[in-house]
C-alpha positions as CSV (number, residue, x, y, z in Angstrom):
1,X,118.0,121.0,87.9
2,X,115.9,122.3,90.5
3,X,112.6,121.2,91.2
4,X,110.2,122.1,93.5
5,X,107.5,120.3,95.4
6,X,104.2,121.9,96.5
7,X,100.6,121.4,97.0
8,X,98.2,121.8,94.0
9,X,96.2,124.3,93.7
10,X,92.9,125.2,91.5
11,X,95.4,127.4,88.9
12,X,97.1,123.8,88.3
13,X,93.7,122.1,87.1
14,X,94.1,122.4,83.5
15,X,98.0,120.9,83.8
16,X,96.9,118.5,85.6
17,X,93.8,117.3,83.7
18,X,96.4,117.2,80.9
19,X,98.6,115.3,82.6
20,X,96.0,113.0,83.4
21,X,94.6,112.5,79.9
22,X,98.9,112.0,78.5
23,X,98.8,109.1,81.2
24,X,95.2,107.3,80.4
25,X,96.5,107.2,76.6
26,X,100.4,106.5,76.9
27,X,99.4,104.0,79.3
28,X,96.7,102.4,78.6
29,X,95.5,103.7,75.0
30,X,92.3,105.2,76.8
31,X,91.0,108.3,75.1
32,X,89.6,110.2,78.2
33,X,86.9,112.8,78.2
34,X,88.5,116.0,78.8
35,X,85.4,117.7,80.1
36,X,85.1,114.4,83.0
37,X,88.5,114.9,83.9
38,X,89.2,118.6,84.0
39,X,85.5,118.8,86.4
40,X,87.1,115.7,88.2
41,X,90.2,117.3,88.7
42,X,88.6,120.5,89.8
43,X,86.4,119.0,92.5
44,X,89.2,117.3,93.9
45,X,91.2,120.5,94.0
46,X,88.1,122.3,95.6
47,X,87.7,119.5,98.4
48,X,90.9,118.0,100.2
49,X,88.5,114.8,101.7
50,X,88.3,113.6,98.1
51,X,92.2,114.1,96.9
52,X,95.7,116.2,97.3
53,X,97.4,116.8,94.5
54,X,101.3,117.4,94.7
55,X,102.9,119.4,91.8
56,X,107.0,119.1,90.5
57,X,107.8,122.4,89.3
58,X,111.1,123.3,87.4
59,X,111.5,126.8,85.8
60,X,108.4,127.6,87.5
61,X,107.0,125.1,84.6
62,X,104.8,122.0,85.8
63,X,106.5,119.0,85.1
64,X,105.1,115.8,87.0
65,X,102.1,115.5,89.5
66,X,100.6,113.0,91.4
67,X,97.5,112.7,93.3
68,X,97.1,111.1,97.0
69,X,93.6,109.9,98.7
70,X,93.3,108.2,101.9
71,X,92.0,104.6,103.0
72,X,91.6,103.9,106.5
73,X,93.4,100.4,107.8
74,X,91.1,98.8,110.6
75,X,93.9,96.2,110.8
76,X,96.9,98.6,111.5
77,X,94.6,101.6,112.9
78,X,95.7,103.6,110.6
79,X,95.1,105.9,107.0
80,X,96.4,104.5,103.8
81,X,97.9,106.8,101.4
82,X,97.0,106.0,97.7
83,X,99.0,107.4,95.0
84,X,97.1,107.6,92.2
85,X,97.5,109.8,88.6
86,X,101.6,109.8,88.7
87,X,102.6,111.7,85.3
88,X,105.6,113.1,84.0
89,X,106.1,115.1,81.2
90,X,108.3,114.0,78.2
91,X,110.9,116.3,78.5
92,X,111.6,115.7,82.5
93,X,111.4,112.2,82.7
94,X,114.4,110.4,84.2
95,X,115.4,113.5,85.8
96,X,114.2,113.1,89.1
97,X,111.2,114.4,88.9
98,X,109.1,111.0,90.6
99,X,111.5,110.4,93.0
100,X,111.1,114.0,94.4
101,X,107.6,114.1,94.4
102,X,107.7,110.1,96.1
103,X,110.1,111.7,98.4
104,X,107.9,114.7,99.7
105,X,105.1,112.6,100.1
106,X,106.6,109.9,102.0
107,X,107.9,112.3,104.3
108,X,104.7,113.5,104.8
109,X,102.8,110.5,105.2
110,X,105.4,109.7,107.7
111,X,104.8,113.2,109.8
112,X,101.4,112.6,109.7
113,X,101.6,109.0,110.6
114,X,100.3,107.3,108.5
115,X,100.0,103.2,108.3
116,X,101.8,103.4,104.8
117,X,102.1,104.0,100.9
118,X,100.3,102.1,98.4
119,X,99.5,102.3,94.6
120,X,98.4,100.2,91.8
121,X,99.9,100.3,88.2
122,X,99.5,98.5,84.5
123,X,100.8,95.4,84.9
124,X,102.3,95.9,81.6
125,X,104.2,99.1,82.6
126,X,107.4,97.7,83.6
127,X,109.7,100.7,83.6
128,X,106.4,102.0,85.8
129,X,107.4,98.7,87.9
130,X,111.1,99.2,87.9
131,X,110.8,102.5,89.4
132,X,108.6,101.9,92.3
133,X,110.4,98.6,93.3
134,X,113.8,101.1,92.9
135,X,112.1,103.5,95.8
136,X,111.6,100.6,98.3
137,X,108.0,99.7,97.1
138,X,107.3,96.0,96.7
139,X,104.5,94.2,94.8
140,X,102.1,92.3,97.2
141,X,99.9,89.1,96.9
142,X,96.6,91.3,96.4
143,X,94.8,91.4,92.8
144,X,93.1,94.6,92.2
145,X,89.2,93.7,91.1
146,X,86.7,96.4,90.3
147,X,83.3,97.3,89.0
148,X,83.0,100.8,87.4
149,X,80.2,102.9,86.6
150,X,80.2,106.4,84.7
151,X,83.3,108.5,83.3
């Protein structure tokens, strides 16, 4: 199978709002707005500062995504890259299609010098879990704590 790796662009928004919305639910059983989403995914698409997305492509067909943003390190003078939104469709899971997409962005963060990869995920999601630690990811001591407004 051949899949290809590239940038987003704003023709991908309504896949990847989709994909989006597939995760929130299979996921977590959230029911997201698909206006919020497809406008959030859009002004991310229109505006690099706030997000890249990367696209897998096979048969010219999307068929997993994921999104990156950036937080700067003060302690290793250096930018973060988050990766956030990681879907794959059904019918291309366990095919490759994460570890390519993880592949072209860590090679990327790496040319651009970044400090390093992070990302969160459902603590519940173990095969989520398997497959990161399987890529050389590791869990860390940190707790994820929020407070969320609007959405």
């Amino acid at each position: 199978m051949n899949i290809n790796i590239r940038q987003a662009v704003i023709g991908d928004c309504e896949a990847i709002a989709q994909g989006n919305i597939r995760m929130a639910q299979e996921t977590e059983g959230l029911a997201l707005k698909p206006s919020v989403v497809g406008e959030g995914v859009r002004r991310a698409l229109e505006d690099p500062a706030k997000a890249l997305y990367f696209v897998a492509e096979v048969g010219g067909e999307v068929a997993g995504m994921l999104m990156i943003t950036h937080e700067w390190s003060d302690w290793r003078n250096g930018d973060i890259w988050w990766i956030q939104s990681v879907y794959v469709w059904p019918e291309f899971r366990r095919r490759g299609v994460f570890r390519a997409l993880f592949e072209h962005v860590r090679t990327a963060a790496l040319e651009s010098h970044a400090a390093g990869l992070r990302l969160y995920v459902e603590a519940q999601n173990d095969t989520a879990l398997r497959t990161y630690a399987s890529l050389g990811m590791q869990r860390t001591s940190y707790h994820l704590m929020e407070q969320v407004w609007g959405g």
